[in-house]
ZAMARGU-4260 file (C-alpha; in steps of 0.2 Angstrom, whole numbers, plus 5000, padded with zeros to 4 digits):
<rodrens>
0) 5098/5151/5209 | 5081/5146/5220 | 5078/5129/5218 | 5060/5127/5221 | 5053/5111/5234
5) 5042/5099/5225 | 5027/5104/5234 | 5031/5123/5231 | 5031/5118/5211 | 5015/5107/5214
10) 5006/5122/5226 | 5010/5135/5210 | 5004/5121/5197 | 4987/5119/5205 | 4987/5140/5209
15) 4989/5147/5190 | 4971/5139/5185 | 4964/5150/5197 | 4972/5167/5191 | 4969/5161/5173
20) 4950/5157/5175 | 4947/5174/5184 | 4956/5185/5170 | 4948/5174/5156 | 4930/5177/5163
25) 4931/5196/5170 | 4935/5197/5149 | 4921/5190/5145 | 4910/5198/5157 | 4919/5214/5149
30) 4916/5209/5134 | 4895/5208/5136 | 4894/5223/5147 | 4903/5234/5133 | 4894/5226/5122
35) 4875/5228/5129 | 4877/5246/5136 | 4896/5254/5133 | 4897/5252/5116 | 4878/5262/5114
40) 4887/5277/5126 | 4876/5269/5139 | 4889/5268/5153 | 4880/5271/5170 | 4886/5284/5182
45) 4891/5269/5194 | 4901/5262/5183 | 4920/5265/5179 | 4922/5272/5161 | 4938/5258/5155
50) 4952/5267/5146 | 4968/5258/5142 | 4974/5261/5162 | 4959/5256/5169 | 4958/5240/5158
55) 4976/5234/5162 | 4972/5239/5180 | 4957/5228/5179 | 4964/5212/5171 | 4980/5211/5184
60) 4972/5216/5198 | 4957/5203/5193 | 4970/5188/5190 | 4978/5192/5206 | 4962/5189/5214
65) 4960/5174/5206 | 4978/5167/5211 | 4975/5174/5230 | 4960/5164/5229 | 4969/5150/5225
70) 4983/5152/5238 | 4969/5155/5251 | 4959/5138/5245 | 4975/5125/5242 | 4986/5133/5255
75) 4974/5136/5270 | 4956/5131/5270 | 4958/5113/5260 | 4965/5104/5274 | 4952/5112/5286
80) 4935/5105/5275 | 4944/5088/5273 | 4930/5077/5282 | 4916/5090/5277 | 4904/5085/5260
85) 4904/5093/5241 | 4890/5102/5248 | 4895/5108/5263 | 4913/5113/5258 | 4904/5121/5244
90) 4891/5132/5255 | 4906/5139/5269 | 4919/5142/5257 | 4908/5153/5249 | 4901/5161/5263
95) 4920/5167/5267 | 4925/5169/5250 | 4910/5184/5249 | 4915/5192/5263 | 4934/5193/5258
100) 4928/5199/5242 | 4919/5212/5246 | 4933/5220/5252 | 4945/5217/5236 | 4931/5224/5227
105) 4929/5241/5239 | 4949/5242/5236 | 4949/5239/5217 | 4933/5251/5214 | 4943/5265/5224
110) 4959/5261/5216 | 4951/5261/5198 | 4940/5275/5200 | 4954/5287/5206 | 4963/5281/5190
115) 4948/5285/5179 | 4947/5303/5188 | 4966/5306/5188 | 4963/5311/5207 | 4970/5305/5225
120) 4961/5290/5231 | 4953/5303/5248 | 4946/5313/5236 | 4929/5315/5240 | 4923/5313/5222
125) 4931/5294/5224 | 4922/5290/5237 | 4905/5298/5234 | 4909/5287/5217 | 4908/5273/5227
130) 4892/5278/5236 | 4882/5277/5222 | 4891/5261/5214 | 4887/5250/5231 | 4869/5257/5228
135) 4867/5253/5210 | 4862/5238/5198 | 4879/5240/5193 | 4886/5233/5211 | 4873/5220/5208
140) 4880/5216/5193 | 4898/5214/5201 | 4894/5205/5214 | 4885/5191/5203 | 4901/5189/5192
145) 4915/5189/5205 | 4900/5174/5213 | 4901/5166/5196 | 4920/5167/5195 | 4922/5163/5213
150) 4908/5146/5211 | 4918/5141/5194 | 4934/5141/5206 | 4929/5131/5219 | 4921/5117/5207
155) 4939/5120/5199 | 4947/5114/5215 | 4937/5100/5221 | 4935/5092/5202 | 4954/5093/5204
160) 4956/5088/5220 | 4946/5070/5216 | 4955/5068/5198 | 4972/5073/5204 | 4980/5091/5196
165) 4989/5080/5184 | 4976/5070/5177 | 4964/5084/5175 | 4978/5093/5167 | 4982/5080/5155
170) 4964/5079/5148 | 4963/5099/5145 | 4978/5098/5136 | 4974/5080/5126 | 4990/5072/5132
175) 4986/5057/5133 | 4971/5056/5121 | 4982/5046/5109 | 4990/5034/5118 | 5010/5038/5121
180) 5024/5026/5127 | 5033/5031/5143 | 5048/5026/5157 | 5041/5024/5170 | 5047/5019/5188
185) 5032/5010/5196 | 5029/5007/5215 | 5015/4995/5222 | 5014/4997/5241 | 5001/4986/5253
190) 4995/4987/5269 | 5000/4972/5279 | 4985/4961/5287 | 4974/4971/5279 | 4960/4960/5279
195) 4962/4954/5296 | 4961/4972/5304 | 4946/4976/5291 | 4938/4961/5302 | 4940/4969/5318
200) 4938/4985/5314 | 4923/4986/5304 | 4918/4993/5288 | 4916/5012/5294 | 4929/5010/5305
205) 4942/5002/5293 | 4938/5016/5279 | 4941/5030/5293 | 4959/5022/5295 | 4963/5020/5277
210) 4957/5039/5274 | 4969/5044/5289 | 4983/5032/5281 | 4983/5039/5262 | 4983/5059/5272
215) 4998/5052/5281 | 5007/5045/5266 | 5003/5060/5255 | 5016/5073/5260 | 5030/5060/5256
220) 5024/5056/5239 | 5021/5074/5235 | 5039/5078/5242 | 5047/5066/5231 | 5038/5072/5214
225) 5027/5054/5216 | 5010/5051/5206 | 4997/5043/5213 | 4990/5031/5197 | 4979/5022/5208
230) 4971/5019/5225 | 4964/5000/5226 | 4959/4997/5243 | 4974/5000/5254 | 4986/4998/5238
235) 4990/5013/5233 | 5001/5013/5216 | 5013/5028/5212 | 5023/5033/5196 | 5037/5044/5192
240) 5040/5048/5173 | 5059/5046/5170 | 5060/5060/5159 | 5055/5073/5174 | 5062/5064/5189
245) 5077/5054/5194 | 5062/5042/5198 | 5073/5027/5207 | 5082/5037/5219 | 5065/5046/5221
250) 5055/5029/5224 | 5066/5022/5235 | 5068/5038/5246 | 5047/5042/5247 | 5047/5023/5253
255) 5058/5028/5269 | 5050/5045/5269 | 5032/5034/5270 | 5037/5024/5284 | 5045/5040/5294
260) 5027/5049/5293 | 5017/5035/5296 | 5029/5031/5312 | 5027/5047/5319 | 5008/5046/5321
265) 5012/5028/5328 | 5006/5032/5344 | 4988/5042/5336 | 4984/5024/5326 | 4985/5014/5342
270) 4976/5027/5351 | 4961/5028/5338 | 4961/5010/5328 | 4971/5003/5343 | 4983/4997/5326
275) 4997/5001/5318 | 4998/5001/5298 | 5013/4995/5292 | 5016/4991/5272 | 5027/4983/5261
280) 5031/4988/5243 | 5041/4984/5227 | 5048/4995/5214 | 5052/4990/5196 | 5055/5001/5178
285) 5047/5000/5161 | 5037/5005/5148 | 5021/5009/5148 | 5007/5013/5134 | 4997/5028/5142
290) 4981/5036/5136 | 4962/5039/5138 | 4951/5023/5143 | 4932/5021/5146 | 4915/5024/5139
295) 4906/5030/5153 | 4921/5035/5165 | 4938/5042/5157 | 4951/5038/5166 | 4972/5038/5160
300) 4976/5022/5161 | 4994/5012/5160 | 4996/4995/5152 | 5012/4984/5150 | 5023/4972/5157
305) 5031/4982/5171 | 5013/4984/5182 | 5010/4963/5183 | 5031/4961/5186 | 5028/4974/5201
310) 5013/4970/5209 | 5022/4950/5210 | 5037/4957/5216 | 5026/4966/5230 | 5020/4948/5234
315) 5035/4941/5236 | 5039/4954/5252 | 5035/4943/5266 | 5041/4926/5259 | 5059/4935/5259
320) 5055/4945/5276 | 5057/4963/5269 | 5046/4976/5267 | 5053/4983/5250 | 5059/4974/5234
325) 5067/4983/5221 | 5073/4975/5204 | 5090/4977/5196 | 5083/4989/5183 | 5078/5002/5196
330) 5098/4997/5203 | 5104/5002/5185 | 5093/5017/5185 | 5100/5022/5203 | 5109/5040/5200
335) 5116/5041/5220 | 5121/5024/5223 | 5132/5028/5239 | 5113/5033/5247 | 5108/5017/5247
340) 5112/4999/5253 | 5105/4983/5240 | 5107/4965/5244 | 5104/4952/5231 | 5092/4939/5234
345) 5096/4931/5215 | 5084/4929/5201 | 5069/4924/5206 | 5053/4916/5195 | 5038/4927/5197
350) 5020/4917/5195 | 5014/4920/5179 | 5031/4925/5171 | 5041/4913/5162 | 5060/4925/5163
355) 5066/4925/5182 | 5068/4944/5187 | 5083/4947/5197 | 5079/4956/5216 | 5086/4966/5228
360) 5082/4972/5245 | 5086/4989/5249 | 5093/5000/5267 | 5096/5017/5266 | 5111/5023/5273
</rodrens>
């Protein structure tokens, strides 16, 4: 059987929205125009009378749109508008979106007309068909719903691109609006002497290096099913819900796979920040209470024990000279122990924390 990648699974997650705003608004749009003009026998000679065939015709080939429009935008042209503004990215993508659709919509008027005439697509009454219909109001009127469909997309994909897919997801669907406990494996990871290259590098400077260093670390967490909870400064702090992912062999493993990316561009940081970033992390597992927070800004947010626990733990990484602490819960919750090396540092006493929290440094074989 397939097993599909992480990113594969993520990629067809974020995809599906596309093909189901697209079949969702061409019904609606269906719905009025049948409404205004087909159910009064007011159907224009541009326009494609829709029997059953024509209808189903319509709603796959309009979802199928929609879900190529989404492969085109996550898949290609994402990562080439990174750096460019809401504005901008907005304005270009839709300037080649219009031009790619004008062709769909050529293709699907010929395909649909020839259903409705029972005829080969070459026939000339096909095409004269389509003569009239690029002419018409009825064009017109196309053209301003795939725009509509195509501008609801795109504010789709940058809405969930700044939330996350996940957390967009989750407040569609009222997830968390009650608040739920989970297991979670949590992972803090910090930049070491941050705030001594923030200083040299300036302000401008320093954010270019941080946006270069989350792009860096992203295809690792994404590769290992992570989830971003927060970015706070250069922290970043990922999850992994225990009953989706083996979430401690996961942790560790995207902590490795973090450093290998980040060490391949080694030579690009020196070149540009004339720096290397290197960072430490600590990993521990609990429960957390999730659900909606905030008044004027929603956001799913985690409370419980397991966040403080970790973010001490992470502190303690350059008192014991390592750059990744793990807990013996995450050790107990460790599925393919052979993978992995530990080494007991004992129980330590965290600040804060009256129990001592036995701790482990990690090498991967």
């Amino acid at each position: 059987m397939l097993k599909l990648t992480p990113r594969t699974k993520r990629n067809i997650n974020r995809i599906i929205p596309f093909g189901l705003i697209w079949f969702i608004l061409s019904l609606v749009f269906l719905f009025s125009e049948h409404a205004v003009s087909g159910a009064q026998g007011n159907t224009l000679d541009s326009a494609i009378n829709v029997n059953l065939q024509v209808f189903i015709f319509a709603s796959f080939g309009v979802t199928l749109v929609g879900l190529l429009v989404g492969v085109i935008e996550l898949v290609y042209l994402e990562k080439h508008f990174v750096t460019y503004s809401f504005k901008a990215k907005i304005f270009y993508k839709f300037i080649i979106y219009t031009v790619f659709l004008s062709i769909i919509i050529f293709v699907m008027f010929m395909i649909a007309a020839s259903i409705e005439m029972n005829t080969s697509i070459l026939d000339i009454q096909v095409w004269n068909k389509y003569v009239t219909f690029f002419f018409s109001i009825t064009h017109l009127s196309t053209l301003m719903q795939i725009g509509f469909s195509l501008l609801i997309s795109l504010l789709y994909a940058e809405v969930s691109e700044n939330l996350g897919q996940n957390v967009l997801k989750n407040f569609f669907t009222g997830k968390y609006h009650n608040p739920i406990n989970e297991e979670r494996v949590i992972m803090f990871t910090d930049m070491k002497a941050s705030t001594t290259i923030a200083e040299k590098l300036g302000n401008r400077k320093y954010f270019e290096l941080l946006r270069a260093y989350y792009n860096d670390l992203s295809n690792a967490i994404i590769n290992n099913e992570g989830e971003v909870y927060q970015y706070i400064g250069d922290e970043i702090v990922i999850t992994w819900n225990l009953k989706k992912v083996k979430g401690a062999d996961a942790s560790i493993k995207c902590f490795y796979d973090m450093k290998t990316d980040l060490e391949k561009r080694k030579d690009w940081y020196h070149k540009t920040f004339h720096f290397f970033p290197e960072f430490k992390a600590a990993i521990h597992v609990g429960e957390v209470t999730t659900g909606e927070i905030g008044a004027l800004k929603k956001e799913i947010f985690f409370t419980g024990d397991v966040l403080n626990t970790t973010a001490r733990m992470q502190s303690l990484c350059k008192e014991f000279s390592t750059d990744l602490l793990v807990s013996q819960k995450v050790l107990d919750d460790i599925q393919e122990k052979s993978t992995f090396q530990f080494n007991s540092i004992g129980n330590i006493p965290l600040k804060g924390k009256q129990e001592k929290v036995s701790l482990f440094t990690v090498k991967i074989h």
